[in-house]
C-alpha positions in Angstrom: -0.2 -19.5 -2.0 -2.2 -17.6 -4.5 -3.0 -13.8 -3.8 -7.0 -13.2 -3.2 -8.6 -10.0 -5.0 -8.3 -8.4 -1.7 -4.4 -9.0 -1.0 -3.8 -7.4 -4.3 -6.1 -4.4 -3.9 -4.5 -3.9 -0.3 -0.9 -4.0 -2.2 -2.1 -1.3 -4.9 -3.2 1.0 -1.8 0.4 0.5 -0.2 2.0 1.2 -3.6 0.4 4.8 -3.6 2.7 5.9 -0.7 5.9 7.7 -1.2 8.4 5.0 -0.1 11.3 7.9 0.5 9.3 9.2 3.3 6.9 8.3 6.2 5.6 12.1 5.8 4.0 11.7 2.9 -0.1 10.6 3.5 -2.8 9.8 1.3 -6.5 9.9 1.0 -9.4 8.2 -0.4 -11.8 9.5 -1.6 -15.6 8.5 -1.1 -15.7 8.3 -4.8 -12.8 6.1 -5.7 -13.1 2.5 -6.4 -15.4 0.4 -3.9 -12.1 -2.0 -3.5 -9.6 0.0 -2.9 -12.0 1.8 -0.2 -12.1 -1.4 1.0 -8.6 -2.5 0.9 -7.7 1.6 2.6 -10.3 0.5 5.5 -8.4 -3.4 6.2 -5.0 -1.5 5.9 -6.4 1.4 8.9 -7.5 -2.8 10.5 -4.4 -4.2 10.4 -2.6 -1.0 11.7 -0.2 0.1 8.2 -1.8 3.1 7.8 -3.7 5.7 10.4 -6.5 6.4 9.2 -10.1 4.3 7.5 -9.3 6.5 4.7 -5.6 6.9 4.4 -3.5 9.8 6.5 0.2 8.3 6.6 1.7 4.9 7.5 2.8 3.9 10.4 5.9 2.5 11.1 4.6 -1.0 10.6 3.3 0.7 7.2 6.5 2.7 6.2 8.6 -0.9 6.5 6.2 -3.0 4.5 5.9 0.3 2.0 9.7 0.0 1.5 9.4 -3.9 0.9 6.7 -3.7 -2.1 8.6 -0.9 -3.5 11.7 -3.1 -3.7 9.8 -6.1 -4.5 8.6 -4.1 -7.5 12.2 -2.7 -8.6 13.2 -6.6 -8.5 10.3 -8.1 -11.0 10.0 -5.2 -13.2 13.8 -4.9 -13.6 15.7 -6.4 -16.6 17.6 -8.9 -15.7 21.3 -8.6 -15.9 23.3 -11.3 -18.5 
């Protein structure tokens, strides 16, 4: 299944939280990029994070922060031979 625009601006949002804690929050700025307003506003939608424009993630959030952060360490690590 290939990744739409909105998946991976919704992913770049999530990767902006500290992963070591669920009392770290975030906001975004009326200023920043129209997507990733966008992709802040679906996350508040689909109930990861708190707020339309950030605040902290919830525990829904925190789990799937901790996933992409793993995910991450995975492909951008060098693989052992």
């Amino acid at each position: 299944m290939p990744m739409s625009q909105e998946i991976v601006a919704e992913l770049q949002v999530l990767r902006l939280f500290d992963a070591s804690t669920s009392q770290t929050g975030l906001k975004v700025h009326s200023d920043a990029a129209p997507e990733l307003i966008a992709a802040t506003q679906r996350l508040h939608e689909k109930q990861l994070i708190t707020l339309p424009d950030g605040g902290y993630l919830t525990p829904l959030g925190y789990e799937c922060s901790v996933h992409l952060q793993n995910l991450l360490q995975i492909l951008t690590s060098k693989p052992l031979l």
